[in-house]
C-alpha positions, 0 to 999 in steps of 0.5 A: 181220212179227212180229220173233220167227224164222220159222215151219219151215213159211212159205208166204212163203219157198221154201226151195229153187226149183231149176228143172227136174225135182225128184228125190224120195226117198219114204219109207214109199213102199208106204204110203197116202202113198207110193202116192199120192205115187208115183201124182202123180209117175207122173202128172207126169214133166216135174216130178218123178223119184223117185231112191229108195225106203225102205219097212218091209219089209212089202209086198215086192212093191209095193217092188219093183214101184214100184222098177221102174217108178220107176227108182230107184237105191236102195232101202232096207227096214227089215226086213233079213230081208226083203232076199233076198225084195225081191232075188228080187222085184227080180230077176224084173222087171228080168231081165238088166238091173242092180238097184238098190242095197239098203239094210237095217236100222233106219238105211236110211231115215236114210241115203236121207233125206241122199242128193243129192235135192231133196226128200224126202218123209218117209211114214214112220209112227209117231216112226221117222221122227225120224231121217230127218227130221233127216238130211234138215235136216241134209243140207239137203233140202226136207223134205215132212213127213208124218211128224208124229210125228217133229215132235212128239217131236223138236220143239227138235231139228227146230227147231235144224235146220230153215231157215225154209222147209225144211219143207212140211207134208204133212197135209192140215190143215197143208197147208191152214194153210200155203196160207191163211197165205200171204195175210198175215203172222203178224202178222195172224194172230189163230187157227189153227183146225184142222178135224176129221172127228170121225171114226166116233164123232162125236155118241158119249158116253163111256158110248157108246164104251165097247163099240166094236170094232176094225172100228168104230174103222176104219170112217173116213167120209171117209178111207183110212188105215192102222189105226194112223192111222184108230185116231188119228182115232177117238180124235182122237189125231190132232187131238191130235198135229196142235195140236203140229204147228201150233204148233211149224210156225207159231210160235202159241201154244196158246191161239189154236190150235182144233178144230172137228168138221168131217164133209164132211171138205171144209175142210181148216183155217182161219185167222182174221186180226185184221180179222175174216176168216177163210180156209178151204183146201177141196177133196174128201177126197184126199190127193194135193192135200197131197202136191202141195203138198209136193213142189211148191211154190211151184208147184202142179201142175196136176189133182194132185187132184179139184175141186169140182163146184160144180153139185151142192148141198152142204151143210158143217157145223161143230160144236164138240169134245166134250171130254168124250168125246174129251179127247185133244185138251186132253191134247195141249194139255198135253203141247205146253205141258210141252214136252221129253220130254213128247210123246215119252211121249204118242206113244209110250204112245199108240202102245202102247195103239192096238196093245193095242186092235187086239188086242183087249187093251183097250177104247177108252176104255182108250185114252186112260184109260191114256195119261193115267195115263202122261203123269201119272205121267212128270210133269215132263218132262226136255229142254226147249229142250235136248233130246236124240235119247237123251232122246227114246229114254229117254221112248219106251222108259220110256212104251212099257214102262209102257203095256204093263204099265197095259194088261196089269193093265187086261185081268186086271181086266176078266177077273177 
């Protein structure tokens, strides 16, 4: 074993092994992830219960139906004028019988996230999701990362936090990262390669994007997933963020991470080792596999998931990236190695422009035109290896602000 501190993420420790049934805390629960976590517990009684739930506050009526089914204790929104609609809805299920504590406000999530659980499952989209994320370390929770963001924005914080093991990574790629690294040591690692559906545009040129609308962009192949994410894949933001992600889980360089174009969606990623072998972790697109893992391990739980059908003929492609095309993937790369406050600007400028084309006010290729343009001029990054949560806001806010004001002159130029 290599002698540098553990990866977060290491197959080869259970950070917490706890027999019996795992009490779960469900953030973003009324999201694709959530749901689907929900779905596999419902599915599994013997071996989870889920103690609480955190959501936005935009889908009251799912909150309160998974809620009642679920039993929880408390349940947390984001959005406090919600609470009275989530109160009325939580009301007429539960009838005479007493209603779960709520919780609401921008800190609800944060507060659940340290509440007594084994697990917590952190669902939450977008870089909201740091501050739960280090109070469910800080608490010393097992945390199942969905939330990718809040790695990449708040990678030295995270990393002063976490135990070696205390993060199961939840997407699928990293999932699958976690499962094929388990069959040798770091030290036998020669590459991370990283699997990519190439998303709706795959064999598109530049020129070709320039005129794709917002029901392109969301037409996934292989996926189910909420706009801002399936926007991420069509630009391969997404591949992106999830090359950070790798190095900071796995303590691997930059340069012996690698996408390749996947389309059947079905290899979920790979790991080459120094002998010359490669292992690859497939299964059918379904995300449930993933969240199994992450609530569960070092346990599997049993059909979380479908399997192949092996009778059936199949044919798996790989293909190179287009960088050209696509150059979100080698800008990621860039701002991973800049390190400190460097992601935080691309996330959160990235963030700002997929709002502006799901409205309407730039074109795809705007996309990644201008969160270039701001990571370029945010140039030298503050932080590094001592970076702070209030260095992250401050980048988030300075790239927020600026991205809006580059979209907006890029519409008035295009109108003019």
């Amino acid at each position: 074993m290599s002698d540098r501190p553990s990866p977060l993420a290491d197959p080869h420790i259970a950070f917490d092994t706890s027999e019996g049934r795992r009490d779960v805390v469900v953030l973003g629960s009324t999201g694709s992830i959530g749901t689907q976590a929900i779905d596999l517990v419902l599915r599994n009684p013997d071996r989870f219960r889920v103690t609480a739930l955190a959501a936005s506050g935009g889908r009251v009526g799912l909150l309160a139906e998974q809620a009642h089914r679920l039993r929880v204790a408390r349940v947390a929104v984001a959005r406090e004028e919600t609470v009275e609609e989530l109160r009325t809805a939580l009301k007429a299920l539960y009838g005479s019988e007493p209603l779960p504590e709520i919780l609401a406000g921008p800190d609800a999530a944060t507060e659940l996230a340290a509440s007594p659980c084994h697990t917590v499952l952190n669902g939450i989209t977008g870089s909201i999701g740091l501050a739960p994320t280090l109070a469910a370390l800080e608490a010393g929770r097992t945390l199942a990362l969905a939330n990718k963001e809040s790695l990449i924005v708040g990678g030295p914080l995270v990393k002063a936090l976490a135990k070696p093991g205390q993060i199961i990574p939840v997407d699928s790629e990293h999932a699958a990262l976690f499962q094929a690294l388990a069959a040798g040591t770091r030290a036998d690692v020669r590459k991370l390669v990283v699997t990519a559906s190439g998303g709706p545009f795959r064999g598109r040129t530049r020129a070709e994007l320039e005129d794709v609308t917002r029901e392109d962009a969301l037409a996934h192949p292989t996926w189910a997933m909420g706009p801002v994410i399936t926007v991420n894949s069509a630009t391969l933001v997404n591949k992106g963020l999830e090359v950070i992600e790798a190095h900071l889980l796995y303590d691997i360089p930059f340069d012996r991470i690698e996408v390749v174009v996947h389309p059947q969606s079905y290899v979920h990623s790979m790991v080459e080792f120094t002998d010359g072998s490669t292992l690859a972790q497939a299964t059918p697109p379904d995300m449930r596999g993933p969240i199994a893992i992450g609530i569960g391990w070092p346990e599997r739980v049993p059909d979380a998931a479908p399997a192949f059908d092996w009778s059936t003929a199949s044919t798996w492609e790989f293909f190179p990236l287009d960088d050209e095309a696509f150059p979100s993937v080698n800008l990621a790369r860039h701002v991973g190695e800049l390190g400190g406050t460097a992601p935080a600007v691309f996330n959160a400028a990235n963030e700002e422009c997929v709002a502006a084309f799901l409205d309407g006010r730039l074109p795809f290729n705007g996309i990644m035109d201008t969160v270039t343009a701001v990571v370029t001029e945010h140039g030298r990054p503050t932080g590094g290896t001592s970076l702070t949560v209030p260095d992250v806001l401050e980048a988030e806010t300075w790239a927020r602000a600026r991205a809006r004001e580059l979209a907006a002159k890029a519409t008035a130029e295009a109108r003019a």
